[in-house]
mmCIF file of the C-alpha atoms, coordinates in Angstrom:
data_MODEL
# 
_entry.id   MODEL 
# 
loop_
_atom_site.group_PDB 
_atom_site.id 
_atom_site.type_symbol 
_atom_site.label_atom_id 
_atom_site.label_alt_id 
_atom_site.label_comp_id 
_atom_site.label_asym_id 
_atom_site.label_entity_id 
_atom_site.label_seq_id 
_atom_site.pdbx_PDB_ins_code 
_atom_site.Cartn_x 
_atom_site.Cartn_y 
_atom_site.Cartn_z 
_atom_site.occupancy 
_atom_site.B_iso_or_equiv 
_atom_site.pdbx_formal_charge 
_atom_site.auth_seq_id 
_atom_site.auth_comp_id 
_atom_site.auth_asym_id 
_atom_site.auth_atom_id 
_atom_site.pdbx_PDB_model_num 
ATOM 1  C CA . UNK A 1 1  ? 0.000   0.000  0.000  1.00 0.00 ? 1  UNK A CA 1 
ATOM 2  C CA . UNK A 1 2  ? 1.133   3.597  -1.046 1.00 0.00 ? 2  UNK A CA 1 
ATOM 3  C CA . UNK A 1 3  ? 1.365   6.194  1.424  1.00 0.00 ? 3  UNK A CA 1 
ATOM 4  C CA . UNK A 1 4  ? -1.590  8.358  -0.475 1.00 0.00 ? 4  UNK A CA 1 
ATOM 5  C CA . UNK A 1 5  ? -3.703  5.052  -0.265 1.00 0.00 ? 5  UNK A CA 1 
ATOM 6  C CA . UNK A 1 6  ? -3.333  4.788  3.191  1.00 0.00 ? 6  UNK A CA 1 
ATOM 7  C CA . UNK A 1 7  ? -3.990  7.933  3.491  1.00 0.00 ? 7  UNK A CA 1 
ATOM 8  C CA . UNK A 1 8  ? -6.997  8.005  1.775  1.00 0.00 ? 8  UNK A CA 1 
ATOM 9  C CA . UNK A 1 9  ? -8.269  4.728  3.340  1.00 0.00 ? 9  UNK A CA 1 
ATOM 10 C CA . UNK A 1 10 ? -8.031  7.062  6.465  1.00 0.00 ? 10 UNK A CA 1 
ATOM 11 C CA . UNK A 1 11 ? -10.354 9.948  4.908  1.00 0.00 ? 11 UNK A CA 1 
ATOM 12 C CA . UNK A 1 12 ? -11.939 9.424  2.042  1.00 0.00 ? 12 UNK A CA 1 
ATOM 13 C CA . UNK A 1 13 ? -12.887 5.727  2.477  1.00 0.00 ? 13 UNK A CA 1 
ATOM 14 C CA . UNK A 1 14 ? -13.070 6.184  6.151  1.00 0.00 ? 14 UNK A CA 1 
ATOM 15 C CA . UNK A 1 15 ? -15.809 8.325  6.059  1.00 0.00 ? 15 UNK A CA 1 
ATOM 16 C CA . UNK A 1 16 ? -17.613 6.362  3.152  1.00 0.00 ? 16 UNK A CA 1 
ATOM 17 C CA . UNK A 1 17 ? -17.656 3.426  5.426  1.00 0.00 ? 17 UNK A CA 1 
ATOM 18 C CA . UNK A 1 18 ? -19.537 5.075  8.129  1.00 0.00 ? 18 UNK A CA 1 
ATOM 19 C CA . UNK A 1 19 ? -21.944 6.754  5.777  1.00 0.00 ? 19 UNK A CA 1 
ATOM 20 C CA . UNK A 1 20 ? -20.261 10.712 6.001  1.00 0.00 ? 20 UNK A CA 1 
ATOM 21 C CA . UNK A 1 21 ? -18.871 10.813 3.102  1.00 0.00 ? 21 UNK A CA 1 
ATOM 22 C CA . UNK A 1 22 ? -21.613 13.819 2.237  1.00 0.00 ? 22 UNK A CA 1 
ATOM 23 C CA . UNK A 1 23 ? -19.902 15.627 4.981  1.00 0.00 ? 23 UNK A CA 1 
ATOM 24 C CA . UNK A 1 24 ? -16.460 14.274 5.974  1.00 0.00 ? 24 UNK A CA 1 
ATOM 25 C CA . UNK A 1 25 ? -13.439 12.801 4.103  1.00 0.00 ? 25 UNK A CA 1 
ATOM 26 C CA . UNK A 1 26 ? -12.205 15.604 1.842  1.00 0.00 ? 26 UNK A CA 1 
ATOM 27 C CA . UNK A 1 27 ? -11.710 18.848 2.131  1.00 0.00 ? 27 UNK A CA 1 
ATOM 28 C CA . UNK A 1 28 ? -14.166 20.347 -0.223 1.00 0.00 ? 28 UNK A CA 1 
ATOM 29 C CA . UNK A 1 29 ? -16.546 23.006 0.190  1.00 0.00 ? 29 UNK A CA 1 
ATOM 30 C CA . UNK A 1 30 ? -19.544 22.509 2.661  1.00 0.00 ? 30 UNK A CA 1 
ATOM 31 C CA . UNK A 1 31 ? -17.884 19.589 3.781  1.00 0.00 ? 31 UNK A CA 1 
ATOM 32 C CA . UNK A 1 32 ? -16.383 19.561 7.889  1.00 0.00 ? 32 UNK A CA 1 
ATOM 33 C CA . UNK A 1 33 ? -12.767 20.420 7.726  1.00 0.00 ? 33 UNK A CA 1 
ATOM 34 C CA . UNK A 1 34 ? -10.963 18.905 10.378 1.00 0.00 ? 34 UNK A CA 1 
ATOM 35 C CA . UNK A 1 35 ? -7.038  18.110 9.871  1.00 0.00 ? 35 UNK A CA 1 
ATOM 36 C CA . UNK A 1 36 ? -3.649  18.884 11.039 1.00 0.00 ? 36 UNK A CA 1 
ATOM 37 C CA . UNK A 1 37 ? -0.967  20.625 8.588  1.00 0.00 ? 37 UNK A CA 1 
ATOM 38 C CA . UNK A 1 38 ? 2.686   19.584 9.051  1.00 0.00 ? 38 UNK A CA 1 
ATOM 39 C CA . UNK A 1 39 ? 5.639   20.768 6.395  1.00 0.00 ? 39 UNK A CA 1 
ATOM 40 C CA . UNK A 1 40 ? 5.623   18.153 4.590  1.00 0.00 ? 40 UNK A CA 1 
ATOM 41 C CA . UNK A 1 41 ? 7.082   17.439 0.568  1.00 0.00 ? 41 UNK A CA 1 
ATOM 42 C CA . UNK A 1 42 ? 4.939   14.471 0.183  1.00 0.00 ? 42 UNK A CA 1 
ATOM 43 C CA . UNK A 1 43 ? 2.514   12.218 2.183  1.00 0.00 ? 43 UNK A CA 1 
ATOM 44 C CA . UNK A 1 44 ? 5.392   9.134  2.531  1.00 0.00 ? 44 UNK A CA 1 
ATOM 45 C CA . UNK A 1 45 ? 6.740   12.002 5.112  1.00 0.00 ? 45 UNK A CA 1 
ATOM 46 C CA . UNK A 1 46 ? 4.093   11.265 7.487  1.00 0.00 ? 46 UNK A CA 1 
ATOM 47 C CA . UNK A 1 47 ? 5.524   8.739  8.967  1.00 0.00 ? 47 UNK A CA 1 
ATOM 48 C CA . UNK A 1 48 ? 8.491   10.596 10.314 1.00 0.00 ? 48 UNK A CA 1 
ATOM 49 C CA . UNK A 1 49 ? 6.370   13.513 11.699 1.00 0.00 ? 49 UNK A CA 1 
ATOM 50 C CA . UNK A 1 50 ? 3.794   11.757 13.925 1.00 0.00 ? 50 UNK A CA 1 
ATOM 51 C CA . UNK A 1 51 ? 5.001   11.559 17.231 1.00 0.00 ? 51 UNK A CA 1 
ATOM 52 C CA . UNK A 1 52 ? 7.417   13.807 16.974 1.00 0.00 ? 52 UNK A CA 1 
ATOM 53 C CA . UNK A 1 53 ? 7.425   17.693 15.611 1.00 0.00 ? 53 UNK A CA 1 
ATOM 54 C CA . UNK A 1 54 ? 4.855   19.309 16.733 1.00 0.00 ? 54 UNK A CA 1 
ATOM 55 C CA . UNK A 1 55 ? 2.172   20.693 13.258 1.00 0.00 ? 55 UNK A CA 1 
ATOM 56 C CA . UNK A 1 56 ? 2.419   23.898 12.243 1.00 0.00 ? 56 UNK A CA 1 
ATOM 57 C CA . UNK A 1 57 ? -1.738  24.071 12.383 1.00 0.00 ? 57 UNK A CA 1 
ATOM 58 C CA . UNK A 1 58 ? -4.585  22.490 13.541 1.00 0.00 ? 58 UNK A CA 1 
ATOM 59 C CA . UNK A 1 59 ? -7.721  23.183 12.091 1.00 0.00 ? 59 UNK A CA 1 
ATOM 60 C CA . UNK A 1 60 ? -10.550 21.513 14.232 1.00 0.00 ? 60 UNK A CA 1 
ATOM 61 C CA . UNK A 1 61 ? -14.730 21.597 12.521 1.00 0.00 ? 61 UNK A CA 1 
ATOM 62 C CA . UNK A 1 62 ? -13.195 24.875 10.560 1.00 0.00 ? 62 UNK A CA 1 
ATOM 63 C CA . UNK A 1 63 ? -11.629 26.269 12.893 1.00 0.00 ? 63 UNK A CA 1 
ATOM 64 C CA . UNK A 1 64 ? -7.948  27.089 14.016 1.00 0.00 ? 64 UNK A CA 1 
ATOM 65 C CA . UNK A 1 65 ? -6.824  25.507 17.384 1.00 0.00 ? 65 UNK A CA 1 
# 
């Protein structure tokens, strides 16, 4: 499994498999926008970040934390 298909078996297909995906999964307009924003090049880098640096944002139902 690719990095971007584990990540999207976290959001996208998460939320299709509990029935938000109207709502939740992507960040898309109208849709809740909850996720965290580290400096990263590409999505394999999120391994090395959790746990460890701290993200530069959190954004938590739209808003900044």
């Amino acid at each position: 499994m690719t990095p971007e298909e584990a990540l999207a078996g976290v959001t996208l297909w998460g939320a299709k498999a509990l029935g938000l995906q109207a709502t939740h999964g992507s960040l898309e307009p109208g849709k809740v926008a909850s996720f965290v924003h580290w400096p990263l090049a590409r999505p394999a880098e999120l391994v090395y970040w959790l746990g460890g640096e701290l993200p530069c944002q959190v954004i938590y139902r739209g808003e900044a934390q």
